[in-house]
Biotite code that builds the C-alpha atoms (Angstrom):
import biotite.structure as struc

atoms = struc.array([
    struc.Atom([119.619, 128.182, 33.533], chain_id="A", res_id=1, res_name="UNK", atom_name="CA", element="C"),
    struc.Atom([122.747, 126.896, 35.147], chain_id="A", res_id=2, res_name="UNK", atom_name="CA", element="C"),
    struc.Atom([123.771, 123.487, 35.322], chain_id="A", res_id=3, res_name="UNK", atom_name="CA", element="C"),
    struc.Atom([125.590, 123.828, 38.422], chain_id="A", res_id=4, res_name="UNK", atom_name="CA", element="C"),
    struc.Atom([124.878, 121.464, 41.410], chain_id="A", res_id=5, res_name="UNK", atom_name="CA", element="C"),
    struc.Atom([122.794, 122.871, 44.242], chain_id="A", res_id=6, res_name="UNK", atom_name="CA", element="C"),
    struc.Atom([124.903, 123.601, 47.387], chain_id="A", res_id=7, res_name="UNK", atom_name="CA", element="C"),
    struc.Atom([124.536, 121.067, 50.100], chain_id="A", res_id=8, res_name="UNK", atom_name="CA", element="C"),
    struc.Atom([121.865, 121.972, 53.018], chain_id="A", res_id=9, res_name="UNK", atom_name="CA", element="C"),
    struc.Atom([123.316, 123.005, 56.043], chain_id="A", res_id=10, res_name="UNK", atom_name="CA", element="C"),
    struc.Atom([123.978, 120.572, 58.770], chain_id="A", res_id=11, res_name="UNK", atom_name="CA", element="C"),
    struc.Atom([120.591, 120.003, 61.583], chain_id="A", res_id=12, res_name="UNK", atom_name="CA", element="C"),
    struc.Atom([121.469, 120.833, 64.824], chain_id="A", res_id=13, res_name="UNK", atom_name="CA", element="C"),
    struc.Atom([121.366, 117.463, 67.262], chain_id="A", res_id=14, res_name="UNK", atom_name="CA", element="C"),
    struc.Atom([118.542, 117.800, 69.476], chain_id="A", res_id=15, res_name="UNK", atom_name="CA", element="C"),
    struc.Atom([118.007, 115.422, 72.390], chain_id="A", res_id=16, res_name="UNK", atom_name="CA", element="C"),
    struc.Atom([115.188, 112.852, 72.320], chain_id="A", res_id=17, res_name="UNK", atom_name="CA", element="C"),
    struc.Atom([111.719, 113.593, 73.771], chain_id="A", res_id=18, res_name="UNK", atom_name="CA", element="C"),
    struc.Atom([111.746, 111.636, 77.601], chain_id="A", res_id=19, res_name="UNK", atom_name="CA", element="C"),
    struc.Atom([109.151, 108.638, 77.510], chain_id="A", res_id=20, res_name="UNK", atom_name="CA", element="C"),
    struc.Atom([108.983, 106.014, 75.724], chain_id="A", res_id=21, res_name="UNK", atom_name="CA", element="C"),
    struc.Atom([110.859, 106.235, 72.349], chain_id="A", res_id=22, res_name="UNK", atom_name="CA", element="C"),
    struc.Atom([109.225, 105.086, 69.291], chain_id="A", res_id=23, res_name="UNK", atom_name="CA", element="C"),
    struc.Atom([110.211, 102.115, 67.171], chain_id="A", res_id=24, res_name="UNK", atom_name="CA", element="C"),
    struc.Atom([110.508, 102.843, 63.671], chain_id="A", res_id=25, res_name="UNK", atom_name="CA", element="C"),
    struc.Atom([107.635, 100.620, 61.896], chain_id="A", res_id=26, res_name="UNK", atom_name="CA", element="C"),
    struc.Atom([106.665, 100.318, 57.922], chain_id="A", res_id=27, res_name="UNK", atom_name="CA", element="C"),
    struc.Atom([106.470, 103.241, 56.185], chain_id="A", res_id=28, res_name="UNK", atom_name="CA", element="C"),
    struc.Atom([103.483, 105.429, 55.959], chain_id="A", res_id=29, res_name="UNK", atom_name="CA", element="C"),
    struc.Atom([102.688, 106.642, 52.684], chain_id="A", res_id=30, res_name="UNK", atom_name="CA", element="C"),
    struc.Atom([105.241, 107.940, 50.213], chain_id="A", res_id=31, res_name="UNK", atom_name="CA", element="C"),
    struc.Atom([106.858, 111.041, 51.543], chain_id="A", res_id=32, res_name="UNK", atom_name="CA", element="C"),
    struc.Atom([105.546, 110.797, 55.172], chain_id="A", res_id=33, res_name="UNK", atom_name="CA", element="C"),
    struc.Atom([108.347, 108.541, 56.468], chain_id="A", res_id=34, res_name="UNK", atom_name="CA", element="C"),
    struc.Atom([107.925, 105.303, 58.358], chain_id="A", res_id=35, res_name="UNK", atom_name="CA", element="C"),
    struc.Atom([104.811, 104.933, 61.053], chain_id="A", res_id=36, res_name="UNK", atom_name="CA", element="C"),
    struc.Atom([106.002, 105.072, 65.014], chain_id="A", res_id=37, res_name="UNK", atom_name="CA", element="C"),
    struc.Atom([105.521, 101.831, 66.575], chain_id="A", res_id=38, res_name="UNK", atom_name="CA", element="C"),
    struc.Atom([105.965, 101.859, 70.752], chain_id="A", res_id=39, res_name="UNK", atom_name="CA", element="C"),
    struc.Atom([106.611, 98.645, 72.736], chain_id="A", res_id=40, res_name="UNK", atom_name="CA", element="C"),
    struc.Atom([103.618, 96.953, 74.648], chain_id="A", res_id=41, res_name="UNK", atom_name="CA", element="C"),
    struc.Atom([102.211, 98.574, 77.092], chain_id="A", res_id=42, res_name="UNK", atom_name="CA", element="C"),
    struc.Atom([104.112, 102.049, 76.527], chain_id="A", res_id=43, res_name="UNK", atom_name="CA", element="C"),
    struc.Atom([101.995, 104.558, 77.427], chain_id="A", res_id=44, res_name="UNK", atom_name="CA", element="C"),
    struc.Atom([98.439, 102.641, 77.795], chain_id="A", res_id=45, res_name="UNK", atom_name="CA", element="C"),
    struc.Atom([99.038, 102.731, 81.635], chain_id="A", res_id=46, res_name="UNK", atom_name="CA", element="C"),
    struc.Atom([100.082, 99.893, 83.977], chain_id="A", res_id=47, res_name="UNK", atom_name="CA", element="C"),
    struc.Atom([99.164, 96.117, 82.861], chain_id="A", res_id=48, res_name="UNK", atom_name="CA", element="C"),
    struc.Atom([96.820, 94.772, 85.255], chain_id="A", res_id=49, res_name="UNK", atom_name="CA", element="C"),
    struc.Atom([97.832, 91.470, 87.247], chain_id="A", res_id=50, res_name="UNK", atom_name="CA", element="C"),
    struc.Atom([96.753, 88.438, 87.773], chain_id="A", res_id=51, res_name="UNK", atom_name="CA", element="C"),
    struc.Atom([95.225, 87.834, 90.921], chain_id="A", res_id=52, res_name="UNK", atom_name="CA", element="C"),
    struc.Atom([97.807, 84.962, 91.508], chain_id="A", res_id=53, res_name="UNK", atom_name="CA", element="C"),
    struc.Atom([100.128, 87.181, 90.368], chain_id="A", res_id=54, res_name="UNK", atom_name="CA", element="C"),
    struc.Atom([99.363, 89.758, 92.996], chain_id="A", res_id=55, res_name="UNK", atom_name="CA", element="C"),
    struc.Atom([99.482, 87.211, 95.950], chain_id="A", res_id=56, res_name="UNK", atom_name="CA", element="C"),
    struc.Atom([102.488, 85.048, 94.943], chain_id="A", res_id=57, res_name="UNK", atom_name="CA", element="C"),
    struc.Atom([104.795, 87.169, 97.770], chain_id="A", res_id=58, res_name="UNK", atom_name="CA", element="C"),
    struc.Atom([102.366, 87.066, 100.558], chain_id="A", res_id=59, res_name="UNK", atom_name="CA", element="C"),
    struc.Atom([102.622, 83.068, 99.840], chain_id="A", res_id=60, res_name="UNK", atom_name="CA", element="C"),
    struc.Atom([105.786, 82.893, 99.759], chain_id="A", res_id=61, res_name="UNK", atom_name="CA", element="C"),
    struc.Atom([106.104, 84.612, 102.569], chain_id="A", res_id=62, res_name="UNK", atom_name="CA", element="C"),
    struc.Atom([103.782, 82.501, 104.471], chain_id="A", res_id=63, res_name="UNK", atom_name="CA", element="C"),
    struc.Atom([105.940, 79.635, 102.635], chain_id="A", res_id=64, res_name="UNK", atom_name="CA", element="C"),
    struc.Atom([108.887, 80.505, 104.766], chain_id="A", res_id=65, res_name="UNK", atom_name="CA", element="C"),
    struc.Atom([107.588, 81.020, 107.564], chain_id="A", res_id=66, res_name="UNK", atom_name="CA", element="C"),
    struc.Atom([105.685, 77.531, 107.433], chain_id="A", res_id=67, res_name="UNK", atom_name="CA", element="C"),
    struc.Atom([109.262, 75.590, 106.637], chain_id="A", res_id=68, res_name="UNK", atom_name="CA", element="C"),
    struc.Atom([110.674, 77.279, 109.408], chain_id="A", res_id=69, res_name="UNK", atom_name="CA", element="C"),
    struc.Atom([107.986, 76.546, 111.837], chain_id="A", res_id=70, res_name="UNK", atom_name="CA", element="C"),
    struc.Atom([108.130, 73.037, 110.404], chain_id="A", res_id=71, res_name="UNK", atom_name="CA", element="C"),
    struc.Atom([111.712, 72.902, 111.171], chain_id="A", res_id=72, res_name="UNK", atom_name="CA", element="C"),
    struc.Atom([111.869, 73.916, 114.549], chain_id="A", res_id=73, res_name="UNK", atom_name="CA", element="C"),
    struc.Atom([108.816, 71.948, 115.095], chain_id="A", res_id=74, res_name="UNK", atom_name="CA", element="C"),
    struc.Atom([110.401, 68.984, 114.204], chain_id="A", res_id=75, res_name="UNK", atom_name="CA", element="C"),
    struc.Atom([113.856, 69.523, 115.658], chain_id="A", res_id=76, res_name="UNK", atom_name="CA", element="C"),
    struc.Atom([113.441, 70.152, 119.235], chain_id="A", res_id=77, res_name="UNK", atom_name="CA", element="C"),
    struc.Atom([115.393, 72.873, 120.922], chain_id="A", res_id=78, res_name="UNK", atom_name="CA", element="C"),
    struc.Atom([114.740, 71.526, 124.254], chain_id="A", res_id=79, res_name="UNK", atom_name="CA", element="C"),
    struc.Atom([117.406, 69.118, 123.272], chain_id="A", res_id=80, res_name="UNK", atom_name="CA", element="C"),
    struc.Atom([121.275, 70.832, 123.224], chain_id="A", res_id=81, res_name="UNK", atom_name="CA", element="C"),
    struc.Atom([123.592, 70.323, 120.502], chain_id="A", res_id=82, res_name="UNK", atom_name="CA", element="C"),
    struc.Atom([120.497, 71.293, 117.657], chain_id="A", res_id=83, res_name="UNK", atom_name="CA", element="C"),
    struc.Atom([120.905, 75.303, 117.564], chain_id="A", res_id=84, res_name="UNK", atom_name="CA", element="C"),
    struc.Atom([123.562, 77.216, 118.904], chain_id="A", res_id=85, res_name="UNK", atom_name="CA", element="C"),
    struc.Atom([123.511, 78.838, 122.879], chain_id="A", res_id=86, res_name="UNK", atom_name="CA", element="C"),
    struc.Atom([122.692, 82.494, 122.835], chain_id="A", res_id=87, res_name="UNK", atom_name="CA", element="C"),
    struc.Atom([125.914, 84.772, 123.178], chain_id="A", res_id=88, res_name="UNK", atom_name="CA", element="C"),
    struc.Atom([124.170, 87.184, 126.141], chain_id="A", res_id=89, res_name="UNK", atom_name="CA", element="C"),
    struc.Atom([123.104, 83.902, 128.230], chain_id="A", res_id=90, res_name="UNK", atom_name="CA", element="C"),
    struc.Atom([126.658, 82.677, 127.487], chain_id="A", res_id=91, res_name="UNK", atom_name="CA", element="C"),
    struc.Atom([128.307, 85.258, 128.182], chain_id="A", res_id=92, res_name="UNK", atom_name="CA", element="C"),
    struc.Atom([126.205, 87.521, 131.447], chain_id="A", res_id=93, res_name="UNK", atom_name="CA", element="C"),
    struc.Atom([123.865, 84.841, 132.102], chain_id="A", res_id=94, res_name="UNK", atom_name="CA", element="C"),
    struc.Atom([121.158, 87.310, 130.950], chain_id="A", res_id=95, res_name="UNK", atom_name="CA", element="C"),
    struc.Atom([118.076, 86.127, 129.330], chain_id="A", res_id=96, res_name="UNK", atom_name="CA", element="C"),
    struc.Atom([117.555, 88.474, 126.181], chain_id="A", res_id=97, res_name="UNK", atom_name="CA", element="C"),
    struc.Atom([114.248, 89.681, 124.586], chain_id="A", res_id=98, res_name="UNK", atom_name="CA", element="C"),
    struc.Atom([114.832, 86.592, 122.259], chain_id="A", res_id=99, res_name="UNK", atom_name="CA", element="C"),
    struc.Atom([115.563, 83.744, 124.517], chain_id="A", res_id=100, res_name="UNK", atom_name="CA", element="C"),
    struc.Atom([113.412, 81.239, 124.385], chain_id="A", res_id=101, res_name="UNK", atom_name="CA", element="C"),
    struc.Atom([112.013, 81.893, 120.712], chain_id="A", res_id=102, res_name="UNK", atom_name="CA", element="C"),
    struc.Atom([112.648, 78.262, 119.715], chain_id="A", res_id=103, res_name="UNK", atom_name="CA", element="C"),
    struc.Atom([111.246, 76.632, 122.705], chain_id="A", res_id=104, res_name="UNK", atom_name="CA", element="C"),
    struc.Atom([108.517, 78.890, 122.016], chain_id="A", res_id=105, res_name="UNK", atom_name="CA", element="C"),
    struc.Atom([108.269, 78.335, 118.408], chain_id="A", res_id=106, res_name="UNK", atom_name="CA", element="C"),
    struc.Atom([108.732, 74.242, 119.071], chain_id="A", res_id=107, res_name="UNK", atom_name="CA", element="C"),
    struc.Atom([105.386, 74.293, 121.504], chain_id="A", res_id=108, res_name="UNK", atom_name="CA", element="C"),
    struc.Atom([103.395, 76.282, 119.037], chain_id="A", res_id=109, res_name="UNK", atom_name="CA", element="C"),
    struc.Atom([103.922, 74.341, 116.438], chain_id="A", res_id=110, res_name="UNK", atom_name="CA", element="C"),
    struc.Atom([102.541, 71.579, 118.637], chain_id="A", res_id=111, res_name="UNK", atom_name="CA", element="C"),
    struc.Atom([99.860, 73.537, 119.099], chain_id="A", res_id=112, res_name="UNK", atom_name="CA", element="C"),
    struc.Atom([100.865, 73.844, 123.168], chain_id="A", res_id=113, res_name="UNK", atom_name="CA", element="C"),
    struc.Atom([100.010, 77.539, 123.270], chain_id="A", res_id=114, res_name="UNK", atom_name="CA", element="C"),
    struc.Atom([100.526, 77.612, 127.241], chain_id="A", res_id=115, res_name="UNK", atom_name="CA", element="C"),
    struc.Atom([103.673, 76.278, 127.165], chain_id="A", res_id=116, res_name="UNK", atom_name="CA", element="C"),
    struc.Atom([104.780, 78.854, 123.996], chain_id="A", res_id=117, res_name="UNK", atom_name="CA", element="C"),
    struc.Atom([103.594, 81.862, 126.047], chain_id="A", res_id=118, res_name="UNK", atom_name="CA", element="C"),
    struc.Atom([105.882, 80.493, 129.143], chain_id="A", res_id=119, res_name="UNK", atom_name="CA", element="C"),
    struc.Atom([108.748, 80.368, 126.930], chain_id="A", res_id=120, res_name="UNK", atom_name="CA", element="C"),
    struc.Atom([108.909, 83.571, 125.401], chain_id="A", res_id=121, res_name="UNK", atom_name="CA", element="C"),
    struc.Atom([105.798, 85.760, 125.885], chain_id="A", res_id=122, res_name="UNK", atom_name="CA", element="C"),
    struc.Atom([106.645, 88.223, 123.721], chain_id="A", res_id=123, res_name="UNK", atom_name="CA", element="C"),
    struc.Atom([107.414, 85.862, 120.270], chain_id="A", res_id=124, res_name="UNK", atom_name="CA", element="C"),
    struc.Atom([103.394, 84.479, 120.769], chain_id="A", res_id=125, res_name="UNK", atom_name="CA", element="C"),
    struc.Atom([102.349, 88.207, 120.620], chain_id="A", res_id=126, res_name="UNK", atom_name="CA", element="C"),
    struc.Atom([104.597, 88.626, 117.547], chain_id="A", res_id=127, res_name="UNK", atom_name="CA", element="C"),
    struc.Atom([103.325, 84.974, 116.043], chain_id="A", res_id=128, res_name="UNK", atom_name="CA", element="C"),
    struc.Atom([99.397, 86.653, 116.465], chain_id="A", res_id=129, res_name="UNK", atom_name="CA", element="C"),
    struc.Atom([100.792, 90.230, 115.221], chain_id="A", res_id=130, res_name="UNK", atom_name="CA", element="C"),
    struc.Atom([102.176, 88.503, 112.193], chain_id="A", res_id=131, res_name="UNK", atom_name="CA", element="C"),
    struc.Atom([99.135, 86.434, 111.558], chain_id="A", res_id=132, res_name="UNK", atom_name="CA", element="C"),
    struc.Atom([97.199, 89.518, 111.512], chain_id="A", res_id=133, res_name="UNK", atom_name="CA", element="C"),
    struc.Atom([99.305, 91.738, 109.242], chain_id="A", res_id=134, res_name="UNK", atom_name="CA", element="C"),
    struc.Atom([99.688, 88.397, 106.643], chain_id="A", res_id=135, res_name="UNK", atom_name="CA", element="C"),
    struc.Atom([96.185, 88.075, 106.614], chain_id="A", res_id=136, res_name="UNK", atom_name="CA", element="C"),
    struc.Atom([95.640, 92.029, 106.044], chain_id="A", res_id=137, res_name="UNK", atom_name="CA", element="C"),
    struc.Atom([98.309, 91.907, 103.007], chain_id="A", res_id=138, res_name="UNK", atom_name="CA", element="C"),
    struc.Atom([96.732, 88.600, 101.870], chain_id="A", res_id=139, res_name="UNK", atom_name="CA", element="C"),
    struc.Atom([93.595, 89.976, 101.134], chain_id="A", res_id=140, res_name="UNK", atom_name="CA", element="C"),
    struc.Atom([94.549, 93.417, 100.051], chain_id="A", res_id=141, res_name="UNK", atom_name="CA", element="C"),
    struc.Atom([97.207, 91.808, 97.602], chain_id="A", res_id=142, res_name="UNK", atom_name="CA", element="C"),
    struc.Atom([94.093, 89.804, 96.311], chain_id="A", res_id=143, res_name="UNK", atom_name="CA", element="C"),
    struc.Atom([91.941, 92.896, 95.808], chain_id="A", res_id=144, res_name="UNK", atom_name="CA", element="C"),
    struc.Atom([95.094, 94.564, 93.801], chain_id="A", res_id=145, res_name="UNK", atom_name="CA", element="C"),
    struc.Atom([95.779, 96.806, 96.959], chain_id="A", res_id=146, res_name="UNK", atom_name="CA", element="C"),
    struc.Atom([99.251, 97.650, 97.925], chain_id="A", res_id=147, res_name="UNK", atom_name="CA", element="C"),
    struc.Atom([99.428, 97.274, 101.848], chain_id="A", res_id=148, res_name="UNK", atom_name="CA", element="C"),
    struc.Atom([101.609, 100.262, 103.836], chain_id="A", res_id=149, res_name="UNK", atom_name="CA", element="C"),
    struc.Atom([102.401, 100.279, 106.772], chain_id="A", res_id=150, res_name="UNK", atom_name="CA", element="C"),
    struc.Atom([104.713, 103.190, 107.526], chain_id="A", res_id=151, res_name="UNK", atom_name="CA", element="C"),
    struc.Atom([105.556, 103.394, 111.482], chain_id="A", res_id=152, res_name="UNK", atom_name="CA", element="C"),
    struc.Atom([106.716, 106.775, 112.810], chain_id="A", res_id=153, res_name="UNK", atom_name="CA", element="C"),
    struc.Atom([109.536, 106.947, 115.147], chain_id="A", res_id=154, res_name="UNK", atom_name="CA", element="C"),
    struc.Atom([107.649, 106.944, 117.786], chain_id="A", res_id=155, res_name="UNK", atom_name="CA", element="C"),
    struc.Atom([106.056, 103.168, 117.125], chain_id="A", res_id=156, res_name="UNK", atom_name="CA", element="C"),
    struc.Atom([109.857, 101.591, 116.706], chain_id="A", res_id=157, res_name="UNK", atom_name="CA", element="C"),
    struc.Atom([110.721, 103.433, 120.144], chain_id="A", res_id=158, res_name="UNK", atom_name="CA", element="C"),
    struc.Atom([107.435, 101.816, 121.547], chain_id="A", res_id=159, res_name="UNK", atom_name="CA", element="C"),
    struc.Atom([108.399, 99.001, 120.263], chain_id="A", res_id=160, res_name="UNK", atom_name="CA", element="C"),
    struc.Atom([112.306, 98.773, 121.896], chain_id="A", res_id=161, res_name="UNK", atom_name="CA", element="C"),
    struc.Atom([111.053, 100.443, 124.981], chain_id="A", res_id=162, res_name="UNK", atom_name="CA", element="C"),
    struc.Atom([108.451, 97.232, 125.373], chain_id="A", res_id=163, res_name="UNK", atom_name="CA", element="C"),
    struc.Atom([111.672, 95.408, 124.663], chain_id="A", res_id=164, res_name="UNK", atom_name="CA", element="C"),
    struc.Atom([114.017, 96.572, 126.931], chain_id="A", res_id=165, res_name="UNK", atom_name="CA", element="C"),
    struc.Atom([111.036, 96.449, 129.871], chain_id="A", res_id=166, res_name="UNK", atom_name="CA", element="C"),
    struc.Atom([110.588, 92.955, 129.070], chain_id="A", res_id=167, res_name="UNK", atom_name="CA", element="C"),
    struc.Atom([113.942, 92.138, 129.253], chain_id="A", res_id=168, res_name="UNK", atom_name="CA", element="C"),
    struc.Atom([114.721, 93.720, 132.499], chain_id="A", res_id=169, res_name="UNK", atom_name="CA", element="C"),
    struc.Atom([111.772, 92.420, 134.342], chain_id="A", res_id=170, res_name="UNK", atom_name="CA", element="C"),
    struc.Atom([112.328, 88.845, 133.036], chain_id="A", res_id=171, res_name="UNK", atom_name="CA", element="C"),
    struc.Atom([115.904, 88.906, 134.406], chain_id="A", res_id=172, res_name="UNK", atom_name="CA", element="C"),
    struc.Atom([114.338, 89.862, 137.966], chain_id="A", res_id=173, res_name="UNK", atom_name="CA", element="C"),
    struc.Atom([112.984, 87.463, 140.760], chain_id="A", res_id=174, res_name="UNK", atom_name="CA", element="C"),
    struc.Atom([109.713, 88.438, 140.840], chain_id="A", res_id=175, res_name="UNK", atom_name="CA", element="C"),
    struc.Atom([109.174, 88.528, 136.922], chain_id="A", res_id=176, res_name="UNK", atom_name="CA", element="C"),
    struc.Atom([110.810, 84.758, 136.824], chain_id="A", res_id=177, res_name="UNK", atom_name="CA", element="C"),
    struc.Atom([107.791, 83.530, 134.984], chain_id="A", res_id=178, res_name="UNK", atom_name="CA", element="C"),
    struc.Atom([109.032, 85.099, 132.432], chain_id="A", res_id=179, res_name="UNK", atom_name="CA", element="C"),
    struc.Atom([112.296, 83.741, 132.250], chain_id="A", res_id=180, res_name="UNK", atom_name="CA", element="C"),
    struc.Atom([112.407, 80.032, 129.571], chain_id="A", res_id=181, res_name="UNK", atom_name="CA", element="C"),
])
């Protein structure tokens, strides 16, 4: 028998971790077997289901905003100059835009004048009641743990500005002047 020392093994090759979650090195097994894998929370039992609070915290917030702002205007009147600034396109061509008259608008329906809302700006009441809708449709999905999507094509945005750009024009003419704030 020889007493020499055993050569060294040879060097392992590096090989490049496994993609997922990587495991935690825990307390050791049994003797020989090296230490037991321990993964983080969660790792790959799926997603963690939410609270139902949880799950509707951004449609309330959203409806949070949109409450202070309608508060705000509702209590600062815009009928009254020197509160919000003019709009540039009135300023500047004397041109009513699609916009013009959003915060009268928004300052009657918060007052609960709906008449006088739809006679400021026509189209921001039908975006008010299009907004009310699609809240209350991601309110109660968001409740049920459904995500809501809405995707538009192309074709809805160009809908969408063409309705615009219609409104615009025939607001700016005599014989749509009921439109005009």
């Amino acid at each position: 028998m020889d007493a020499s020392p055993s050569p060294a093994p040879p060097p392992q090759a590096a090989t490049a971790p496994a993609p997922g979650p990587q495991p935690v090195t825990g307390p050791p097994r049994a003797p020989g077997h090296g230490p037991m894998p321990v993964f983080p929370p969660g790792a790959g039992r799926g997603p963690v289901p939410t609270s139902r609070l949880r799950r509707i915290a951004r449609p309330a917030a959203v409806m949070a905003g949109v409450v202070a702002g309608f508060a705000y205007v509702g209590t600062v009147d815009p009928n009254e100059p020197g509160h919000y600034p003019v709009c540039p396109l009135l300023r500047l061509t004397g041109i009513f835009c699609p916009g013009c008259g959003g915060l009268r608008s928004a300052h009657a329906f918060a007052h609960g004048d709906i008449a006088a809302a739809f006679g400021s700006n026509a189209v921001a009441v039908i975006g008010y009641a299009a907004f009310a809708v699609l809240w209350a449709l991601w309110m109660v999905r968001a409740a049920a743990g459904r995500p809501l999507r809405i995707e538009p094509k192309p074709v809805h945005w160009w809908a969408i500005g063409a309705v615009l750009l219609i409104f615009t024009v025939v607001r700016n003419l005599p014989f749509g002047s009921a439109l005009a704030p």
